[in-house]
C-alpha positions, 0 to 999 in steps of 0.5 A: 509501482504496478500500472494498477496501482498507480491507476488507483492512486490516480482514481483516489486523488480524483475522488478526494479533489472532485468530491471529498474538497468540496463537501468539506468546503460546503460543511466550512461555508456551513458553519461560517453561517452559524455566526461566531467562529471562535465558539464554532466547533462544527467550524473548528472540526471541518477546518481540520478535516480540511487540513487533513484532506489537503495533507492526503491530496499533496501526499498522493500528488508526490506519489504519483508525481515520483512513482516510476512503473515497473516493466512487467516484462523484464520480471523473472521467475527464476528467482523471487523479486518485486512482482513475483507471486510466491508460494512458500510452505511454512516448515512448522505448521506444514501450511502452504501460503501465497503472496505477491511481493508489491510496492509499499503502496499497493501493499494489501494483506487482505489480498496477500499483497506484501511490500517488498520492504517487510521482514518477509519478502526481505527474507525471501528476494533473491532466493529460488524454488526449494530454497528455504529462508529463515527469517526473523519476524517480530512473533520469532523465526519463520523457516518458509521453503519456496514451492513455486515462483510466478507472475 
């Protein structure tokens, strides 16, 4: 994982455990004071967005926890590997595409950040500037032809 990326997680377990717990621990006190909590669905809906909460925070705790930093120096561009930005021209369509291959956690299409363990960047690591991959997607085969690998 990218130091970026485990700054977000950091910064995203912070908001969960200084602003989401205890608003959803106000709501449980809340609704405790409406009286009966057998009939109490405003208390029943906040117990489980506690449990939810708490899944989420032990879920990012083990991230983080178990996340090893990838040393940006070492990284190449001879041929394409995690970190690489790679522009590919689809065969077919003739249109030009650019992704930067991520960790399954930093992985975000809306930023053309794919995660290394897609079909795509599957098909793609290991291979050089003008080679050409096809590879086996579930809307069929793609042939992409390397154009360009960055940093």
């Amino acid at each position: 994982m990218t130091e970026e990326g485990l700054r977000k997680l950091k910064e995203e377990l912070k908001e969960l455990e200084s602003v989401q717990r205890p608003e959803i621990s106000r709501q449980i006190a809340e609704a405790r004071d409406k009286g009966d909590l057998s009939e109490n669905a405003e208390y029943d809906a906040a117990k489980e967005a506690q449990g939810m909460l708490e899944g989420k925070i032990a879920q990012l705790k083990s991230l983080i926890a178990s996340a090893r930093l990838i040393d940006e120096s070492t990284i190449g561009t001879d041929k394409v590997q995690i970190m690489n930005r790679v522009t590919l021209k689809n065969l077919k369509t003739k249109k030009l595409m650019t992704y930067t291959l991520v960790s399954e956690n930093e992985a975000d299409l809306k930023n053309a950040k794919i995660a290394v363990n897609t079909p795509i960047a599957q098909g793609l690591m290991g291979k050089k500037v003008g080679d050409v991959a096809e590879i086996t997607v579930p809307s069929g085969k793609l042939t992409l032809e390397i154009i360009e690998i960055s940093i």
